[in-house]
C-alpha positions in Angstrom: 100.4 100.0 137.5 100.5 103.9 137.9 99.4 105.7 134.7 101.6 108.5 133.6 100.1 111.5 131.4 99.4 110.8 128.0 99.2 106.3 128.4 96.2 104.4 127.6 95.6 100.8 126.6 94.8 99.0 123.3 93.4 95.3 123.6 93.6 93.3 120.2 91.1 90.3 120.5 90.6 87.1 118.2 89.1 83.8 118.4 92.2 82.3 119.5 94.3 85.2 121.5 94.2 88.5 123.0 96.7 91.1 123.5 96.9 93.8 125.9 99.5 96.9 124.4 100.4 100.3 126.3 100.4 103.4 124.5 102.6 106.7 125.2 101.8 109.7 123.7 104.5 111.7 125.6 108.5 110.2 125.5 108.7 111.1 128.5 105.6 108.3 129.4 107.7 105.7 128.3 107.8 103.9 124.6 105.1 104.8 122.3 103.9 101.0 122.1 104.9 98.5 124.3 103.2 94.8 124.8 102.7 94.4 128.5 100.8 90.6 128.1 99.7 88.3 125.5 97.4 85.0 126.3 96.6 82.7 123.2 93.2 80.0 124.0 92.0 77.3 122.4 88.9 78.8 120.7 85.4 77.5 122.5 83.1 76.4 119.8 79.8 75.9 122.1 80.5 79.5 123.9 83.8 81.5 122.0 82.7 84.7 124.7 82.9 82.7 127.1 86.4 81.7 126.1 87.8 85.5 125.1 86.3 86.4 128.6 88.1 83.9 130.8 91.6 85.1 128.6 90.8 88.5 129.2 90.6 87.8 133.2 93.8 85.6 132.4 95.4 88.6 129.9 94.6 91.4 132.9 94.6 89.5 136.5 98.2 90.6 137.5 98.5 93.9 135.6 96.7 96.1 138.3 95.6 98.5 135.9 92.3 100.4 137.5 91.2 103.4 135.9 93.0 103.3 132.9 91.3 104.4 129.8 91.4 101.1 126.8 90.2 100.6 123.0 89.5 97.1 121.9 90.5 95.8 118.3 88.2 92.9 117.3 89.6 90.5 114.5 87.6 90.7 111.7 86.1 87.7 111.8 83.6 88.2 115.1 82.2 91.2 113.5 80.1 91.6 109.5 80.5 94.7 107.7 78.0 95.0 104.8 76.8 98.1 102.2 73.6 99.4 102.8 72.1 101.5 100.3 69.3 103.5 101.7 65.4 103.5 100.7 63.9 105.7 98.0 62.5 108.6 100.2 64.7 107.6 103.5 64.0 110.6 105.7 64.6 109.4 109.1 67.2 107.4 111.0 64.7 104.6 111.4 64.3 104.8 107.8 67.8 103.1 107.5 68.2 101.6 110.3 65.7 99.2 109.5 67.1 99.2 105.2 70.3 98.5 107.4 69.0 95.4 109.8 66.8 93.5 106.7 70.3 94.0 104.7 72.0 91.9 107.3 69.1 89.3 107.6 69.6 88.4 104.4 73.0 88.7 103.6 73.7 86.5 106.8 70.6 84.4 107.5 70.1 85.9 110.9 68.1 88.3 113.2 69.9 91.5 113.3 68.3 91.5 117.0 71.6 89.8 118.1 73.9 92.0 117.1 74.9 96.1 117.7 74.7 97.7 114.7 77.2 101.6 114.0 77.0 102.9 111.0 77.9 106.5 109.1 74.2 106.6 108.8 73.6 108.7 105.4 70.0 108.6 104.1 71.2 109.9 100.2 74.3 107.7 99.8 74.6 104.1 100.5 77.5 103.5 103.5 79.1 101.1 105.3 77.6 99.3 108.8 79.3 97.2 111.2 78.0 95.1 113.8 79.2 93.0 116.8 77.6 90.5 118.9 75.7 92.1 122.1 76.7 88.8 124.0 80.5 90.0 123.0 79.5 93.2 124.1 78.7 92.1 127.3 81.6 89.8 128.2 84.2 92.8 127.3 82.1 95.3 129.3 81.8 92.9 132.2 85.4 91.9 132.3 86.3 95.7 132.1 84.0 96.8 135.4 86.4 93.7 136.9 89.2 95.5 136.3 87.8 98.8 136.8 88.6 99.9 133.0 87.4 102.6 130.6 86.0 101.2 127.5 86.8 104.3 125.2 85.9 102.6 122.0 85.3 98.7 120.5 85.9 98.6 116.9 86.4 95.9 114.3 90.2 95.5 113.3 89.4 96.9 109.6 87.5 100.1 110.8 90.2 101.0 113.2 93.1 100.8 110.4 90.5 102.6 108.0 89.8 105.4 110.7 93.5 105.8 111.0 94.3 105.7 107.5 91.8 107.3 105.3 93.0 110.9 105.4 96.6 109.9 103.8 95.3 107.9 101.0 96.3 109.7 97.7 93.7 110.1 94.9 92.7 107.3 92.9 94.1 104.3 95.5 92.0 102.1 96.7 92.7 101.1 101.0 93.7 97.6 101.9 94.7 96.0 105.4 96.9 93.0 105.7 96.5 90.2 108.7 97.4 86.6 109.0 97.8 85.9 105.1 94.1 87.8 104.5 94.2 91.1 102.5 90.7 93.1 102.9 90.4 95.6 100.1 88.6 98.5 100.2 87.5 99.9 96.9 87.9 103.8 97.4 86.0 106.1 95.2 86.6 110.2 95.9 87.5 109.4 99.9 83.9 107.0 100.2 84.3 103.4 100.6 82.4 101.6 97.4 82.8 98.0 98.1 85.0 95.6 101.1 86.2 92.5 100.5 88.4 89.4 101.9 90.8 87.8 100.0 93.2 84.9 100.9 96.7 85.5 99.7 98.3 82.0 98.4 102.2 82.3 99.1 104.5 83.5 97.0 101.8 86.1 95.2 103.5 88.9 93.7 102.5 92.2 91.2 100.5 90.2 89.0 98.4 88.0 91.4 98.0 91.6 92.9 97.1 93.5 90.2 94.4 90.4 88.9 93.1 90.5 92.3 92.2 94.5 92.2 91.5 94.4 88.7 88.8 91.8 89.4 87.6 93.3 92.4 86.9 96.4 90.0 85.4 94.3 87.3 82.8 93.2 89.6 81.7 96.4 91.7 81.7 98.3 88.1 84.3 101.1 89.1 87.7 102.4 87.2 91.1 100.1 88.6 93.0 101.7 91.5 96.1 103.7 90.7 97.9 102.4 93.5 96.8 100.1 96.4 98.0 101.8 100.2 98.5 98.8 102.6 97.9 98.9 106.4 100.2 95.7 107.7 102.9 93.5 106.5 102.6 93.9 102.7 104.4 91.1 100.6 108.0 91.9 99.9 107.1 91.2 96.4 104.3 94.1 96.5 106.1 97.1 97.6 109.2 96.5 95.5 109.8 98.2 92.5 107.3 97.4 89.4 109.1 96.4 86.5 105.5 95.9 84.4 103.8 99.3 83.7 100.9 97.2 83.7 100.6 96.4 87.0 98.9 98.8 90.1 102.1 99.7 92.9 101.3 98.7 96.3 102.9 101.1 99.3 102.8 100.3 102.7 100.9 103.2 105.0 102.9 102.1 108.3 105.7 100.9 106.6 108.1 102.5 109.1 108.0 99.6 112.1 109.3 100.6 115.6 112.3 98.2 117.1 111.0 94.9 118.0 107.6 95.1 116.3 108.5 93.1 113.4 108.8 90.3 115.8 105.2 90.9 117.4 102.7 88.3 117.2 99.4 89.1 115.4 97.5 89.7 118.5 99.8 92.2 119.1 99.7 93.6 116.3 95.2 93.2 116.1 95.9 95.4 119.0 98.7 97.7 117.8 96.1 98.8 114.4 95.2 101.8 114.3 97.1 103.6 116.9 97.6 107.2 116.5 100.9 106.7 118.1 
């Protein structure tokens, strides 16, 4: 496939699918978004990278698209993000690296030796680290020299939409992202994330399960309520209408504008569509 000025790619990858999107920054390139292939697996429990490899080579086989630049999306759930909060006299980057690694090993019971560890490494304020699985790693770097790819970036699904995001939130809101009936919350406090959390959203919850839900979530990390929660993804109907109890926090959708068609995109499509700039 020729590349025009201004295209790239955007993979979206889960345990059970993958997605492979187009992106135009020029109109004249085409549509901003457009899905060129989807492939959904049955996840591998013995070897998942195995699995996402092999749909990869399935995803990209016929698309002939060498040399063109691509970000991958990773669902949530084949990545950790944890709080570190730095050691008295931290001076160095090794300093909290390693605060960062032991905070992994025992939050999730295993080697951090496994796993590539990013961060916003600060050494005078606790922050955020993410990690992926090097034998992930792997698999999407060796399926991209394949295809003769670009990896430009790999980034778990919430820190894409957070990158995208963060600069519009208004003061006092709080961040949250919305995929397949799981709402991670970001408690935001002045533009620094202060806690991140996963919660499963029963059907039919409206203003007040919303509002509990935050309220809680403040309770617990011992900071003031949001005035508002910003959503990345399809908020609830029942959120983003009007609030008829003073009561409760407003919820208002960042992307609420959807282009034609995308309402009707899967949600690999749309693990892969997150974050976009265009």
């Amino acid at each position: 496939m020729r590349r025009l000025p201004g295209q790239a790619l955007r993979i979206g990858v889960s345990a059970s699918a993958v997605s492979l999107l187009r992106t135009s920054r020029w109109r004249a390139a085409g549509p901003a978004l457009t899905v060129l292939a989807e492939h959904a697996f049955s996840p591998a429990g013995e070897h998942p990278f195995d699995a996402i490899g092999n749909a990869l080579r399935a995803l990209l086989g016929e698309q002939g698209l060498a040399g063109w630049p691509v970000s991958i999306v990773l669902d949530d759930e084949l990545t950790r993000l944890w709080q570190v909060t730095p050691p008295a006299g931290a001076a160095r980057l090794a300093d909290i690296e390693a605060a960062a690694g032991l905070r992994f090993h025992t939050l999730y019971g295993e080697p951090p030796a496994a796993w590539h560890i990013a961060a916003d490494w600060d050494a005078s304020h606790a922050f955020f680290a993410a990690a992926v699985p090097r034998t992930l790693l792997q698999v999407l770097e060796q399926v991209a020299r394949e295809h003769k790819l670009a990896i430009v970036e790999v980034l778990p699904h919430f820190i894409a939409a957070w990158n995208r995001w963060r600069r519009a939130l208004t003061p006092g809101a709080w961040f949250g992202v919305m995929h397949d009936g799981l709402l991670t919350v970001a408690a935001v406090e002045g533009k620094r994330l202060r806690a991140v959390r996963a919660l499963p959203v029963p059907s039919g919850a409206d203003h007040y399960w919303l509002t509990q839900a935050l309220t809680r979530e403040a309770l617990l990390h011992h900071v003031e309520p949001p005035s508002r929660l910003q959503l990345c993804g399809p908020a609830p109907a029942l959120w983003t209408g009007p609030v008829s109890n003073p009561a409760h926090i407003p919820c208002a959708a960042l992307d609420l504008a959807q282009r034609a068609g995308e309402a009707a995109w899967s949600s690999a499509a749309m693990l892969a569509r997150r974050g976009s700039m265009v």
